[in-house]
C-alpha positions in Angstrom: 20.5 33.1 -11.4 17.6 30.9 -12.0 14.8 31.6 -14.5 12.0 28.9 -13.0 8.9 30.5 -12.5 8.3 28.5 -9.3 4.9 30.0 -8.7 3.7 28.7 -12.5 5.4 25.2 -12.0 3.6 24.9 -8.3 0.4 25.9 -9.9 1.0 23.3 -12.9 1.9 20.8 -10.8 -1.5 21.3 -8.6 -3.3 20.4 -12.0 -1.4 18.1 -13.2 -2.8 14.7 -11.9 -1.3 11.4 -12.5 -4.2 10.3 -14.8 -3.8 12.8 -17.4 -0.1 12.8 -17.1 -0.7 9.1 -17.7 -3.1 9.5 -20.8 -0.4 11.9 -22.6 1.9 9.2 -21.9 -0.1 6.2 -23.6 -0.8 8.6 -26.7 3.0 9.5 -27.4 3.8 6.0 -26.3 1.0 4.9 -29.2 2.4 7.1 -31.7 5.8 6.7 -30.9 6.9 3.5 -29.5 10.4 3.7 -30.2 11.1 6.4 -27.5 12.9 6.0 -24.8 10.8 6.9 -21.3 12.4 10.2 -21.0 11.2 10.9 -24.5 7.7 9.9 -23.6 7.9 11.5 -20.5 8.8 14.9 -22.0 6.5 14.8 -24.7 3.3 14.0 -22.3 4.5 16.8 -20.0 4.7 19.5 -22.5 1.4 18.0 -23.8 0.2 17.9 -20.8 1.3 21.7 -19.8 -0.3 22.5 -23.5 -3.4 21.1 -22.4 -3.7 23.3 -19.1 -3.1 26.5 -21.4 0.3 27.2 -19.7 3.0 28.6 -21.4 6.4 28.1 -19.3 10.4 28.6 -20.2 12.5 25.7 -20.6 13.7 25.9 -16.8 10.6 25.7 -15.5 9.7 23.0 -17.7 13.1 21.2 -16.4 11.7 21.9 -12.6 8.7 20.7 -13.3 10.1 17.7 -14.9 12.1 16.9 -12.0 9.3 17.3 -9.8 7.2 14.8 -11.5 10.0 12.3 -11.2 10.7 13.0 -8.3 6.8 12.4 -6.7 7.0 8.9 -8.8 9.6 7.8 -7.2 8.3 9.1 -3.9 4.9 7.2 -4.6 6.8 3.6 -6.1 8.1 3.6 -3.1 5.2 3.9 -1.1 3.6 1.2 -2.9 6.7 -1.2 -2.3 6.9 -0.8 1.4 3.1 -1.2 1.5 3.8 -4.5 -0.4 6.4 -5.2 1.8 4.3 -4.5 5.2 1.4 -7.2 3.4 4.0 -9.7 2.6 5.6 -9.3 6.2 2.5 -9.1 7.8 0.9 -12.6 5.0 4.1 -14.4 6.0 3.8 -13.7 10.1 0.3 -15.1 10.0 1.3 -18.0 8.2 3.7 -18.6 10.6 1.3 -17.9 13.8 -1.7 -19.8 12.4 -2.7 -23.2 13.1 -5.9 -25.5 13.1 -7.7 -27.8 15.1 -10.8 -30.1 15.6 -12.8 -29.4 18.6 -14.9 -32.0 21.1 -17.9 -31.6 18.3 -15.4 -31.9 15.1 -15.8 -28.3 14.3 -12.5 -27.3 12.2 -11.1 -24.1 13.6 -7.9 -22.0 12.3 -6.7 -20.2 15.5 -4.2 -17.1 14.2 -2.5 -14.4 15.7 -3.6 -11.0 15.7 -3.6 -8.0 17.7 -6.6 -5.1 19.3 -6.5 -1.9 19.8 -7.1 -1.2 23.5 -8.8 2.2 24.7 -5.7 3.7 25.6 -4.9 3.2 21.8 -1.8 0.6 22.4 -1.7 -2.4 20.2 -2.1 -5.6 22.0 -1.9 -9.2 20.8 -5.1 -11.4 20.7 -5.8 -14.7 19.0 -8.6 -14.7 16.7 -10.6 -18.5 16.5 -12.5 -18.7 13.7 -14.6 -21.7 12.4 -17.5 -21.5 9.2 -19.9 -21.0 12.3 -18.3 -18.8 14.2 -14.9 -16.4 15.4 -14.1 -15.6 18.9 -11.1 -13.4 20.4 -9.2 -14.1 23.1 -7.4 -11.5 24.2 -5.0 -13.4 27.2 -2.4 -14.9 24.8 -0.1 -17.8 26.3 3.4 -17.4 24.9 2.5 -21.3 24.4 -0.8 -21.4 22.3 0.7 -22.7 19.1 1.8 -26.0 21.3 -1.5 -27.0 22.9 -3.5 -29.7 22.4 -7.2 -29.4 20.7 -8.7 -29.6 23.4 -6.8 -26.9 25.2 -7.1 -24.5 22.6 -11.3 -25.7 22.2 -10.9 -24.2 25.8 -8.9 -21.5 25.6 -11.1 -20.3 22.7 -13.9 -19.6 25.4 -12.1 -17.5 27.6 -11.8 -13.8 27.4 
């Protein structure tokens, strides 16, 4: 049977915030800096616990351990796929973007995007922006990115 105090380690966790978490960390990691992360990582907890004015076993201590690690790894991974999504999303528009010079020599960089549409659906616009002005066109040829200047100078006045 287990002895966690689940109740205690929920409340714990509650108060126990990544920043102060983080501060223990730097101030073992300071006075230690030949431990391992686990080492730090214990340290800071029970520090950190200390701090709160909690007083756990060593299995709830081990649960809440895990639960810490357990949320990191939840929230490194959140920030990777979000890195991913901006690299995905960096690269597509690199590859949908294109300039031009219209009838007046106005430089314009025309790139793909999308508008969200009353019904709430995502729908693909191009967005023409110049260091005058930006204008969306929401009636996308499949062809835009082969027209001439002064088809897309046209196209860029149309709704």
């Amino acid at each position: 049977m287990s002895d966690i105090d689940v109740t205690t380690a929920k409340e714990i966790f509650a108060q126990l915030h990544e920043p102060l978490l983080a501060a223990e960390e730097r101030i073992v990691r300071q006075s230690s800096p030949t431990l391992d992360a686990g080492a730090v990582l214990d340290l800071a907890l029970r520090a950190a616990i200390v701090r709160l004015d909690f007083t756990i076993n060593t299995e709830t201590f081990e649960h809440l351990r895990w639960k810490v690690i357990i949320h990191r790894s939840k929230a490194q991974a959140t920030i990777e796929d979000l890195h991913a999504a901006r690299v995905d999303r960096a690269l597509a528009r690199a590859r949908s973007s294109r300039a031009f010079r219209d009838e007046a020599g106005t430089v314009w960089t025309v790139t793909e995007g999308s508008w969200r549409a009353v019904t709430g659906a995502e729908q693909a616009c191009l967005l023409f922006s110049s260091d005058a002005a930006v204008r969306r066109v929401k009636n996308v040829p499949e062809n835009w990115n082969s027209l001439t200047d002064t088809e897309l100078s046209a196209l860029s006045w149309s709704r």
